[in-house]
C-alpha positions as CSV (number, residue, x, y, z in Angstrom):
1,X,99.0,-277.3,-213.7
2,X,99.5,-278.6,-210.1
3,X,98.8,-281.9,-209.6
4,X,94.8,-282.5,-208.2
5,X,94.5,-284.2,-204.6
6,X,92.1,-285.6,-202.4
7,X,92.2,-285.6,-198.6
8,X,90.1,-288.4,-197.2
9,X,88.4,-286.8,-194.3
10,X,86.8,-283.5,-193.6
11,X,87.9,-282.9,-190.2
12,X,90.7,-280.1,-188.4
13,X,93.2,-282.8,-189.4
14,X,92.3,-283.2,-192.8
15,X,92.0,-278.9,-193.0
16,X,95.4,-279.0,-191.8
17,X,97.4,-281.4,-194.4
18,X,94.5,-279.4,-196.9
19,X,96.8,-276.7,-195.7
20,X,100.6,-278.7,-196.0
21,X,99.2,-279.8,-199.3
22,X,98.7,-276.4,-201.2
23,X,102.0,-275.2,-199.4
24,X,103.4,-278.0,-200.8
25,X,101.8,-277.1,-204.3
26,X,99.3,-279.6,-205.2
27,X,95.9,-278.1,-205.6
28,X,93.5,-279.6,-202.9
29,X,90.2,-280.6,-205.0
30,X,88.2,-281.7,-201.9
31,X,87.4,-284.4,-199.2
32,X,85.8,-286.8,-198.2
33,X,83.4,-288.0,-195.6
34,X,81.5,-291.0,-194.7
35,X,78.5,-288.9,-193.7
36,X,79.3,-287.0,-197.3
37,X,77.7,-283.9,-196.6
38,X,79.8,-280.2,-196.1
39,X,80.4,-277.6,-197.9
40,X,84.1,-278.9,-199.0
41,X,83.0,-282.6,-199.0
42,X,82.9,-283.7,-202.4
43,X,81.8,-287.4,-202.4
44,X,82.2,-290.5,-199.5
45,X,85.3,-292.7,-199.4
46,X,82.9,-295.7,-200.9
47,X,84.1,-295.1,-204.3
48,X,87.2,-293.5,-205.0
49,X,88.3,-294.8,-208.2
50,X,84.6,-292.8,-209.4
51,X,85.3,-289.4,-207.4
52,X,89.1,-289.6,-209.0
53,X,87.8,-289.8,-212.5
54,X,85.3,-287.5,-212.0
55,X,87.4,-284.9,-210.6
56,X,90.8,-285.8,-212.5
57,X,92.6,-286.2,-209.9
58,X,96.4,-287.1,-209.3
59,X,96.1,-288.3,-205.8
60,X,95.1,-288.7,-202.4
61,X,95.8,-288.1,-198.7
62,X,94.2,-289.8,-195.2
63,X,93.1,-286.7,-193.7
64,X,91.7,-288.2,-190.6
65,X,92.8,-287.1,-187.0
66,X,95.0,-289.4,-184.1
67,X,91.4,-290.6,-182.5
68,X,91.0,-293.1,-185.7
69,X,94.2,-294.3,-186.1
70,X,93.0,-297.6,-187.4
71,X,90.7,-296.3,-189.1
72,X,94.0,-294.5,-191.1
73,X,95.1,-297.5,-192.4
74,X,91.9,-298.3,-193.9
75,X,91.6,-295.5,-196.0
76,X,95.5,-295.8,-196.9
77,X,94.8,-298.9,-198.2
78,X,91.5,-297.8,-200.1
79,X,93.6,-295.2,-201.7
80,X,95.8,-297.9,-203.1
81,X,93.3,-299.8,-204.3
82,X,91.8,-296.6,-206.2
83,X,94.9,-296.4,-207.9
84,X,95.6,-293.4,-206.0
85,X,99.8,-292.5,-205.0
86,X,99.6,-291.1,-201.8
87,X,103.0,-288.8,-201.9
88,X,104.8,-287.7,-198.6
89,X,104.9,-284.0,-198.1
90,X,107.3,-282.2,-196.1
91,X,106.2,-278.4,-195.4
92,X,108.3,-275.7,-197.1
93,X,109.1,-274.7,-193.3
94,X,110.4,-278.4,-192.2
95,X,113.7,-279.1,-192.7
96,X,114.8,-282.9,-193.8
97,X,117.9,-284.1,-193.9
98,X,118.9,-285.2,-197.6
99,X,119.4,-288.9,-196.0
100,X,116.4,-289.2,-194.4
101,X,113.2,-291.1,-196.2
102,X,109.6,-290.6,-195.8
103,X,107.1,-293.2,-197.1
104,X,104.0,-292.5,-198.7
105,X,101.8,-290.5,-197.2
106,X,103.7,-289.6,-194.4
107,X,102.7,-285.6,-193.8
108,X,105.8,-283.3,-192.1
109,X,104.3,-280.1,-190.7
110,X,105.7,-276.9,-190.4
111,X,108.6,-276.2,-187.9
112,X,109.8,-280.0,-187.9
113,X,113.4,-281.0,-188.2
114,X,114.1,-285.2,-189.6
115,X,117.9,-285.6,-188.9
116,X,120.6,-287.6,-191.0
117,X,119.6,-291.6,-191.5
118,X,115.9,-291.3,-190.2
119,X,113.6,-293.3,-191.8
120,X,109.8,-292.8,-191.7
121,X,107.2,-295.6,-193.2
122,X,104.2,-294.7,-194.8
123,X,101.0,-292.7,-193.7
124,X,102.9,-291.5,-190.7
125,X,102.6,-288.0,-189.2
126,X,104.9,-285.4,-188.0
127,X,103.1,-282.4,-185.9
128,X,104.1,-279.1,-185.7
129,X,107.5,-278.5,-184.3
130,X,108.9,-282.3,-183.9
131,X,112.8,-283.3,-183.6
132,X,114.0,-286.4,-185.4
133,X,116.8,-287.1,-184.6
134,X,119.6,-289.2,-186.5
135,X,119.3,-292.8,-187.4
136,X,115.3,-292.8,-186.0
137,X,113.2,-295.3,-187.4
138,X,109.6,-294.3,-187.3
139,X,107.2,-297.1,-188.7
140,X,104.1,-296.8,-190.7
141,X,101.3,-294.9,-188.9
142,X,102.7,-293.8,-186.3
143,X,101.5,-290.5,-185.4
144,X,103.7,-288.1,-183.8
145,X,102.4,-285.2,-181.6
146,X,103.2,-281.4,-181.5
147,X,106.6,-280.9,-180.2
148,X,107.4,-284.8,-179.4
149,X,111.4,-285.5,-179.5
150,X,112.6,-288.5,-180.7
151,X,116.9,-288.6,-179.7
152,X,119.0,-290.2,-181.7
153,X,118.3,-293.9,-182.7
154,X,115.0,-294.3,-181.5
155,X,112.4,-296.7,-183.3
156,X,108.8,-295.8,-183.4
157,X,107.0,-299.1,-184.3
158,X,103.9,-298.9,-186.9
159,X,100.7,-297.4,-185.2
160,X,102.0,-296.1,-181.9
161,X,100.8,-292.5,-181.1
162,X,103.1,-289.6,-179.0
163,X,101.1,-287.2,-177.4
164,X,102.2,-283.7,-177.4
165,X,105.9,-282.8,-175.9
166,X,106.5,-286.3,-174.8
167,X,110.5,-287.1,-175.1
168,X,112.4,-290.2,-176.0
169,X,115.8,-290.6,-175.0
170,X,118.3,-292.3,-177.5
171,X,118.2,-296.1,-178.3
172,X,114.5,-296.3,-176.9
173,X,111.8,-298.7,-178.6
174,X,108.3,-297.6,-178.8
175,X,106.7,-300.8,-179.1
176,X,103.7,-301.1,-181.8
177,X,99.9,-299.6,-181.2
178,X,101.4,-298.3,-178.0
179,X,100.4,-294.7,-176.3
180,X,103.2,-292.1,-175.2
181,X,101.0,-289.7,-173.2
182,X,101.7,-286.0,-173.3
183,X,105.1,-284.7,-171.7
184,X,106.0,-288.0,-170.9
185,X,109.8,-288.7,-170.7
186,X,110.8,-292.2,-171.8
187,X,114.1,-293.9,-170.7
188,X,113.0,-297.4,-171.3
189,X,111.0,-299.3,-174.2
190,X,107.7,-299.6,-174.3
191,X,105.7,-302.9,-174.9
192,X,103.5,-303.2,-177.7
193,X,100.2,-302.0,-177.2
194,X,100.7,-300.4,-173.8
195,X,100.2,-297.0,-172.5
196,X,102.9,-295.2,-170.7
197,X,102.7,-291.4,-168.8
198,X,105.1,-289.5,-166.5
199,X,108.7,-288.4,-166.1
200,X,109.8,-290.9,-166.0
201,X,107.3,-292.5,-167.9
202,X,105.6,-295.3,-167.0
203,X,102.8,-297.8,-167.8
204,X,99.7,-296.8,-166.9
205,X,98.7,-298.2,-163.1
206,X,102.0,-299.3,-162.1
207,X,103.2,-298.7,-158.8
């Protein structure tokens, strides 16, 4: 029997790791929702451990989109505290290189490719269609947009978010929390917590 699991959150994001999930093989038993109402919504993320005895489940999954990435670590955590693993899944049309390592939770999507040495923290997310490069380092949370490339030996610290087709060139540093917009190119690090479009990119209202 495949192994039960829970996707916390009810949204397009958490309908489309519902959907890595079963590919993956586990049998998606629900989600949940603050509001806890929907047709798929099985009980609130208030009381886990109760929802995972009640439905015997085997684990759980943040299924919550790139606007709440705080909010992502919370439930994370809450899922640890259940008692609930939270295993990485890598889409049976991703490609991972057997020396790369993904932490728990982390969700690869279809169409991804994680090169030799790259390793990726926990609850992270790879869109649809991203390059990782060798010897990356991609930290926990970080949330990696559709078609984002990361050349070889660039760090992604915990909680920064890529937007779609944005490009880092090797040996870069995205600092942590900050914001690579969509089809930016970056040649330089990026501070913590700053926000950074263009090609080349740079921070938001400089000259």
């Amino acid at each position: 029997m495949a192994s039960r699991l829970l996707i916390l959150g009810a949204g397009g994001h958490g309908r489309a790791v519902a959907d890595v999930a079963a590919a993956c093989g586990f049998t998606v038993a629900g989600f949940t929702e603050p509001a806890g109402a929907g047709a798929d919504v099985v009980g609130t993320d208030d009381d886990l451990p109760a929802l995972a005895a009640r439905l015997g489940l085997d684990a759980g999954l943040v299924g919550v989109g790139s606007t709440a990435l705080r909010r992502r670590r919370l439930l994370f955590d809450r899922l640890g505290r259940a008692g609930l693993p939270a295993p990485p899944l890598l889409h049976p049309r991703a490609t991972a290189s057997p020396s790369a390592r993904l932490g728990a939770g982390t969700v690869v999507f279809a169409g991804s490719v994680v090169g030799a040495g790259v390793e990726i923290g926990a609850n992270a997310v790879l869109y649809s269609g991203v390059l990782v490069e060798h010897d990356c380092r991609v930290g926990d949370d970080a949330w990696l947009s559709p078609g984002v490339v990361l050349s070889g030996a660039v760090t992604i610290e915990p909680g920064a978010f890529l937007g779609a087709g944005a490009v880092v060139v090797p040996g870069v540093t995205i600092g942590r929390d900050a914001v690579v917009a969509a089809g930016a190119v970056v040649v330089r690090d990026v501070r913590p917590g700053v926000t950074v479009l263009g090609v080349p990119a740079r921070e938001r209202g400089a000259e």
